[in-house]
N, C-alpha and C positions, 0 to 999 in steps of 0.2 A: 516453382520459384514465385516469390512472393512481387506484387509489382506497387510502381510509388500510388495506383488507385488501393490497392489492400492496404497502404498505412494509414491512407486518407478516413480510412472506416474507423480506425479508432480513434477514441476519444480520450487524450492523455490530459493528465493536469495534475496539477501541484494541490496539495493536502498537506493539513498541520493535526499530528497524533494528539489528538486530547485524553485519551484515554487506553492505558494497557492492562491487560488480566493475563494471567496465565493460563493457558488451554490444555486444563488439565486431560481430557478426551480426545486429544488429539492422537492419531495413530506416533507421528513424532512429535519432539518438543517444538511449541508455538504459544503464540502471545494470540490473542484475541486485541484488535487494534480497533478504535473509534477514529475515525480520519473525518477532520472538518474538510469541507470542498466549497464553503464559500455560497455566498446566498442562492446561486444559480442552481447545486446540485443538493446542497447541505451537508448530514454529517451520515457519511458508509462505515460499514463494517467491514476488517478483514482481517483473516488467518492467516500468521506471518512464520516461516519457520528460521527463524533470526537469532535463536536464544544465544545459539553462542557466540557472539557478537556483540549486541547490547543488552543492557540492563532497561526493567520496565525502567525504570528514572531519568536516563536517558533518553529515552525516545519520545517520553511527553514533550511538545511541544516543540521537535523538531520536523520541520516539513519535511515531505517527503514525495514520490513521483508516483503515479496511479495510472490503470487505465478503469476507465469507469461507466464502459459500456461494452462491458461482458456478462454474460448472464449470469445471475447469480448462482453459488455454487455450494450446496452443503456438505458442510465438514464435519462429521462426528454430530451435535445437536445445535452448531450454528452456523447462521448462512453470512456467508462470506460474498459480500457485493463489489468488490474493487480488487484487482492484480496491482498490489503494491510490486514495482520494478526493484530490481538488484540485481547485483553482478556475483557466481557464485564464484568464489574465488578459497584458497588452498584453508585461508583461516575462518572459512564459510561466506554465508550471504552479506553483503554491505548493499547497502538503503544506496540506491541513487534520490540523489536530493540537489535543489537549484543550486550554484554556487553562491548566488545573493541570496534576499530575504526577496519573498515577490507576495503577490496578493494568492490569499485560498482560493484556489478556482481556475486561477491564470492555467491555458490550455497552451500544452507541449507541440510545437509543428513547425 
């Protein structure tokens, strides 16, 4: 069982998508995601498998919830530095994201 000192080790925060591609070499479909984290962390990579759910166009520039101290992890030919959070749910993954607008960076806790 996980205890409130193991949540304390991650490091969650808020990130705004500046940039999506499609992951084409992905074993499933995924987006390759550019996450700003704000001057403290700057801008991670991550492998999102989201496609059906949103559109790249959509996701530019909507923030989104990160942990951003896990090791990085390669996927197919890119490394993936951030566990962007989601709920997997019947019509797939949906993006947890703040329900405000908050600053890039602002940390989850």
């Amino acid at each position: 069982m996980a205890t409130f000192e193991d949540f304390l080790k991650l490091d969650i925060r808020v990130g705004q998508i500046i940039k999506v591609e499609d992951f084409v070499k992905a074993k499933r479909p995924a987006y390759k995601l550019w996450i700003d984290f704000g001057d403290e962390i700057g801008i991670k990579k991550s492998s999102a498998q989201i496609t059906t759910c949103y559109t790249k166009e959509e996701l530019v520039g909507k923030q989104i919830i990160g942990v951003v101290n896990f090791p990085p992890k390669q996927v197919a030919d890119f490394m993936s530095e951030v566990l962007v959070l989601g709920v997997y749910s019947t019509q797939g993954v949906i993006l947890l994201e703040p329900e405000r607008t908050v600053k890039n960076g602002d940390k989850i806790g």
